[in-house]
N, C-alpha and C positions, 0 to 999 in steps of 0.2 A: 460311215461306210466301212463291212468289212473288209479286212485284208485279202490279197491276192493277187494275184499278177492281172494288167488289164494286157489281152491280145489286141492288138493293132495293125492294121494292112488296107493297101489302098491299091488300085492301078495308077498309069501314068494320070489318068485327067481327076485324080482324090490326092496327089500327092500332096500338094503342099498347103492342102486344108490337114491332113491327116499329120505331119508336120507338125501343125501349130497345135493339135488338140494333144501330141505325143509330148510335146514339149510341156502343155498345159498339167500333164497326168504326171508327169519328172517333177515337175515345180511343187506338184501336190504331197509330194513323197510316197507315192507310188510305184509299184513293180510295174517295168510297161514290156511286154514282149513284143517286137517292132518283128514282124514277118515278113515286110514288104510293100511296095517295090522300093527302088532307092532310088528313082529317079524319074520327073516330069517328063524327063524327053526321048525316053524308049519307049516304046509302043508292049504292054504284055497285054496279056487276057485276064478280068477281074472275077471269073469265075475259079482263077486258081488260086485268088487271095481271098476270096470269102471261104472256099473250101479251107484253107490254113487257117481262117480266124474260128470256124466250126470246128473242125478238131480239136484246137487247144482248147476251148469251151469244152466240147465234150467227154476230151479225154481228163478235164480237172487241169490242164499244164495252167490255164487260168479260169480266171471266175466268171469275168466279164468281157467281150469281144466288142469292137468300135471299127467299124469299116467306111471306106469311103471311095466313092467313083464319080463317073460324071453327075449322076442322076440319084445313086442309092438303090437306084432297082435291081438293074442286074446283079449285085453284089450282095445283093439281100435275098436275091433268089436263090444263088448259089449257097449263100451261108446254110440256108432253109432245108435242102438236100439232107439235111443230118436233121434224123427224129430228135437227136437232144438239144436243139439248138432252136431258138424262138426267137429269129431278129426284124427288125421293124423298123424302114422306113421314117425318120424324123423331119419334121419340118417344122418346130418352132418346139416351146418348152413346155408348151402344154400337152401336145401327142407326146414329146418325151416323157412326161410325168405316167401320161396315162400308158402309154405302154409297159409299164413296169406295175404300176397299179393293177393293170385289169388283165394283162397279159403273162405277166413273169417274165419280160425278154428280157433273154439276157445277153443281145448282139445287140447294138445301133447300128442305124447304116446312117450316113448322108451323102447327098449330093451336092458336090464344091460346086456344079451350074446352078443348084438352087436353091441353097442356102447361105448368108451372109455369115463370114468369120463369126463374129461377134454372136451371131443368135446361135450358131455353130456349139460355138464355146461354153455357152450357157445351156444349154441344150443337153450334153453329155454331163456337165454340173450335176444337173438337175435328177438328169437318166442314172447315174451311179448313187445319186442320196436316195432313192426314193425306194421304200419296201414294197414289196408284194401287197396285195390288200389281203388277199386271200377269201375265205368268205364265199360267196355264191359263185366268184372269179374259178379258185378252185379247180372245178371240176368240170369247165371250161379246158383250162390250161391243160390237164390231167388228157381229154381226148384228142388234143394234141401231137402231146409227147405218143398216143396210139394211133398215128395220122387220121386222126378225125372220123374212125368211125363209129356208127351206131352201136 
């Protein structure tokens, strides 16, 4: 995997899933930018932690972004907001694989209600070893980055 800081950010109900995957990315010998929140049991809004994990993405402060909320969704929608940023809803290590294959994300999201630590943890494994395919993918990804039009 190359180098780079991974951005990291959860609200309160992704906290201490996000937690154990930040701690997993430390142990790896990885740069982690830790954005947010600091804590389970304040109530924020997860739209302003995927916006934070979308800019460091976008602006280069990191490579790769790893979000997490109740669900993945909302925080993946908000990441989405930013044309340079492709993140993707995971639920097991095979949508993580393929999202990096077919897709180029380069945001995870997950939801601590719906994903077990452990497939969690292998999941982002997985999501940061995994290259682009490139290929017919391409030029997919490319109308993307110009929010999808014709």
């Amino acid at each position: 995997m190359p180098g780079g800081a991974i951005a990291v950010a959860s609200d309160h109900a992704g906290f201490d899933l996000k937690e154990i995957l930040k701690r997993d990315l430390q142990e790896a010998g990885l740069d982690v930018l830790d954005l947010g929140t600091s804590s389970a049991t304040q109530s924020v809004d997860y739209p302003d932690f995927g916006a934070a994990v979308a800019d460091a993405v976008a602006s280069g402060k990191a490579r790769r972004g790893v979000l997490v909320c109740g669900t993945g969704i909302g925080i993946s929608i908000a990441a989405n907001r930013n044309p340079k940023v492709r993140a993707a809803v995971v639920h097991d290590v095979t949508s993580a694989r393929l999202t990096r294959l077919h897709n180029d994300a380069n945001v995870v999201a997950f939801g601590q209600r719906m994903i077990g630590t452990e497939v969690a943890r292998e999941a982002l494994k997985v999501f940061l070893d995994t290259a682009f395919e490139g290929g017919r993918h391409a030029g997919r990804v490319a109308k993307l980055s110009k929010g999808c039009t014709k």
